[in-house]
N, C-alpha and C positions, 0 to 999 in steps of 0.2 A: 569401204571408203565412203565417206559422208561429204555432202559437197560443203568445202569452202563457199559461201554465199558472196563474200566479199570479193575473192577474187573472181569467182565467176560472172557478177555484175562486173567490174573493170574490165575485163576481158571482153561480153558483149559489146559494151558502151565504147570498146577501143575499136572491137572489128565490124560495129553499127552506125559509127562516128557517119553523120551528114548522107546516112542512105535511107530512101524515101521509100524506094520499093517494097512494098508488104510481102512481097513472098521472101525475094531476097532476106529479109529481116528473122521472116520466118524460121526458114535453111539455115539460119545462122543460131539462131535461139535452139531449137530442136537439136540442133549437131553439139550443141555446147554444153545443154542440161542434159541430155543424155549420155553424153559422156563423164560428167561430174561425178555419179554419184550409181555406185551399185546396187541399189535399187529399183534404179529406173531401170524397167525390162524394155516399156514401148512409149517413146515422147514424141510425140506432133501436136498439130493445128487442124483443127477442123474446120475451114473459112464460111462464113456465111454467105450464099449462092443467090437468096432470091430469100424474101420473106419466109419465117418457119423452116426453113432448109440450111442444115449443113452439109459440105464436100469434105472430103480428105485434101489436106493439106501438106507441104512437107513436112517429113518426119523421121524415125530413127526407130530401127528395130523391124517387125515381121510386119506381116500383112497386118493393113487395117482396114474400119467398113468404109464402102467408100461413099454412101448417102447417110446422115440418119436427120429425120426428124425433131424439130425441137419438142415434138411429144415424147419421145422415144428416148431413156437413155439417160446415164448421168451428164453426158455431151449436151444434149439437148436440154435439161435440168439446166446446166448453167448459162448457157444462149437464153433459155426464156425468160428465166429470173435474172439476168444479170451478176450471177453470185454465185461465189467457189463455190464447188461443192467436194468436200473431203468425205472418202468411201473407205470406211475401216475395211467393210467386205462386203466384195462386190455384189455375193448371190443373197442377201437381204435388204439390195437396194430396190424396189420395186419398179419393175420394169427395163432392168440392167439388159443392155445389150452385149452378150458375147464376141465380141469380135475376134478375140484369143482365149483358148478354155486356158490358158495358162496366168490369165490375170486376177487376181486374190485381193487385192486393193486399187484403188484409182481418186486419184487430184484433178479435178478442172478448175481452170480456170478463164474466167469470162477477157477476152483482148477488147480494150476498149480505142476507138481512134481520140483524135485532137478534139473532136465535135460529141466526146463522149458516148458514140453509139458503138455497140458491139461490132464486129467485124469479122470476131470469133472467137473461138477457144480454144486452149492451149489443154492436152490432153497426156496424164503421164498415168502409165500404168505399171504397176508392181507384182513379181509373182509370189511376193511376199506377202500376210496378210497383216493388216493394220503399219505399213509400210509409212505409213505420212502423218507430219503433226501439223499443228497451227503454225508453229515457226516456218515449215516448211511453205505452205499457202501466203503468209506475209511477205519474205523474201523473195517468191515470185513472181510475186502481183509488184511488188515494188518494181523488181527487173521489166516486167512486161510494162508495167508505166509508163517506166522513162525510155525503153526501146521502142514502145507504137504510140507516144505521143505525140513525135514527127510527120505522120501520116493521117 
């Protein structure tokens, strides 16, 4: 199953309509892409806590880590640049953080607010490898856009 992109953004946009709360927004995003599409093994948020630090976030799937570092990490790669980072495979990305030995590919992407500062990143991992294209990072930067431009 591949996600419908289209209806999955109508759907956010319907059950996001006028709500301001970042987590809430989050629960909503997470519960939704991860259920789209069989790929996705493990989708959450990693919130930004305090300069150079990420938390776990709400999410969908197994355990995840619950600090990292924006040194640290494809997570941390897109907190500090600001910018997706698409992982055909994970154990050549240097300095990849294992949180699941069952992840083989991974998508971040950077959550930007209303004032254009990160807030966080949206993290989706696959036990597939090379699980993710550019179509798929467009369509969800687009979603996460128009869902935390509110906030």
């Amino acid at each position: 199953m591949k996600t419908d992109y289209e209806t999955l953004a109508n759907t956010i946009a319907a059950l996001t309509e006028g709500e301001t709360d970042q987590v809430a927004l989050m629960a909503t995003v997470a519960c939704e892409v991860h259920h789209s599409d069989d790929r996705f093994d493990w989708t959450g948020f990693y919130r930004v806590v305090e300069p150079g630090l990420l938390k776990i976030g709400p999410y969908q799937g197994g355990h995840g880590c619950l600090v990292i570092p924006f040194e640290r990490g494809v997570c941390g790669a897109a907190a500090r640049t600001g910018e997706v980072q698409l992982v055909p495979d994970v154990d050549a990305f240097p300095g990849h953080i294992a949180c699941a030995s069952s992840t083989r590919s991974e998508l971040v992407l950077p959550v930007h607010n209303a004032a254009g500062e990160v807030i966080a990143v949206f993290d989706i991992d696959s036990d597939q490898p090379d699980a993710f294209s550019a179509d798929d990072a467009e369509y969800l930067s687009r979603i996460l856009s128009r869902t935390f431009a509110q906030v």
